[in-house]
N, C-alpha and C positions, 0 to 999 in steps of 0.2 A: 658347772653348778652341781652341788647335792645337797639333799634335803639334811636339815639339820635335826641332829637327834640328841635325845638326852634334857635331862634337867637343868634349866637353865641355859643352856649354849645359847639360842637366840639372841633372850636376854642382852647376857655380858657382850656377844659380839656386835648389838646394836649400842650398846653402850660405849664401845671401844671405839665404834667406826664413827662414834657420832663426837667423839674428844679429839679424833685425827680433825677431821672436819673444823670443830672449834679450833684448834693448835692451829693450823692452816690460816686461818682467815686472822687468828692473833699476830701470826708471825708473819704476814704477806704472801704466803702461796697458795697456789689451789692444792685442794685436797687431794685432787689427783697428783701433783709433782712431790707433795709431803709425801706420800706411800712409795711414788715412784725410787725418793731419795733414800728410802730407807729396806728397800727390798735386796736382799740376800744375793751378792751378784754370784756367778759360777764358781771365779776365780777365788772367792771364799770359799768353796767347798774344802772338806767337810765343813757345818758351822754344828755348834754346840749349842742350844735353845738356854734360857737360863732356867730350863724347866727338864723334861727328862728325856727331852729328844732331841735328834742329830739330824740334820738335813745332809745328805750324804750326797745330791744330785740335782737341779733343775736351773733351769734358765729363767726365775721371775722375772725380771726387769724387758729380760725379750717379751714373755708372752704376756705379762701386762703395756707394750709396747706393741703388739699385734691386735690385742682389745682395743686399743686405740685408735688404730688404722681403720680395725673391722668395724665397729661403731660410729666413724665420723666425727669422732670428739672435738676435733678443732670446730664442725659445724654445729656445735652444740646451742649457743646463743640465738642464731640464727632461726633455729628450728622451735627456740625456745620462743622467741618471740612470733613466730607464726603460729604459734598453736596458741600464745596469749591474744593474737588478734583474733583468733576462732572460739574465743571466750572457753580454751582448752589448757591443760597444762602437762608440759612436758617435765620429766625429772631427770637427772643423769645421776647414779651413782658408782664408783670404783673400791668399794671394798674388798679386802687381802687378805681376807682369814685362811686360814691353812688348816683341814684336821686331816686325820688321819685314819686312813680306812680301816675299819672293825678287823680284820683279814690280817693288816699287819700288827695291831696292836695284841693280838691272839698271838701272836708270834714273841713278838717284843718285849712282853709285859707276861713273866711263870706264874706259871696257876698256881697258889699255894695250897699242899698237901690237903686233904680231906681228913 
């Protein structure tokens, strides 16, 4: 997790996560296995964003597949429904945003001249 920064980020990325969510529930999957389907596997590496960065390395589909284990997901209903008989509510969300840390972007992106 990191804290989100900048104008707008939130925003757009609740906006994003909340259209996989709809797309999902249009086309019969959970929202979790729509992200699952669509996450960058290794053996893609390098990928090209269609924006101005390069994924050059990571394992998503594992470590969103370790969030999964780690969290209980399959127990999700189950727990959901206990906590609606405790007139409680539980939520489960899997959002997949990716930025990019300030550090490399300082690197990546030349200062134009003064």
């Amino acid at each position: 997790m990191a804290p989100y920064r900048g104008a707008g980020r939130p925003e757009a990325t609740y906006t994003i996560e909340r259209l996989i969510d709809i797309a999902a529930r249009d086309i019969g999957l959970s929202p979790f296995e729509l992200r699952r389907r669509n996450l960058v596997a290794p053996s893609a590496m390098p990928w090209q964003t269609g924006f101005t960065f390069r994924y050059d390395c990571g394992d998503f589909p594992g470590n969103m597949e370790i969030a999964r284990e780690l969290s209980a997901f399959d127990a999700f209903e189950a727990r959901r429904a206990e906590a609606a008989a405790r007139g409680s509510c539980e939520a489960l969300a899997s959002p997949t945003p990716s930025k990019w840390p300030a550090a490399l972007l300082a690197t990546a992106v030349p200062t134009p001249p003064m």
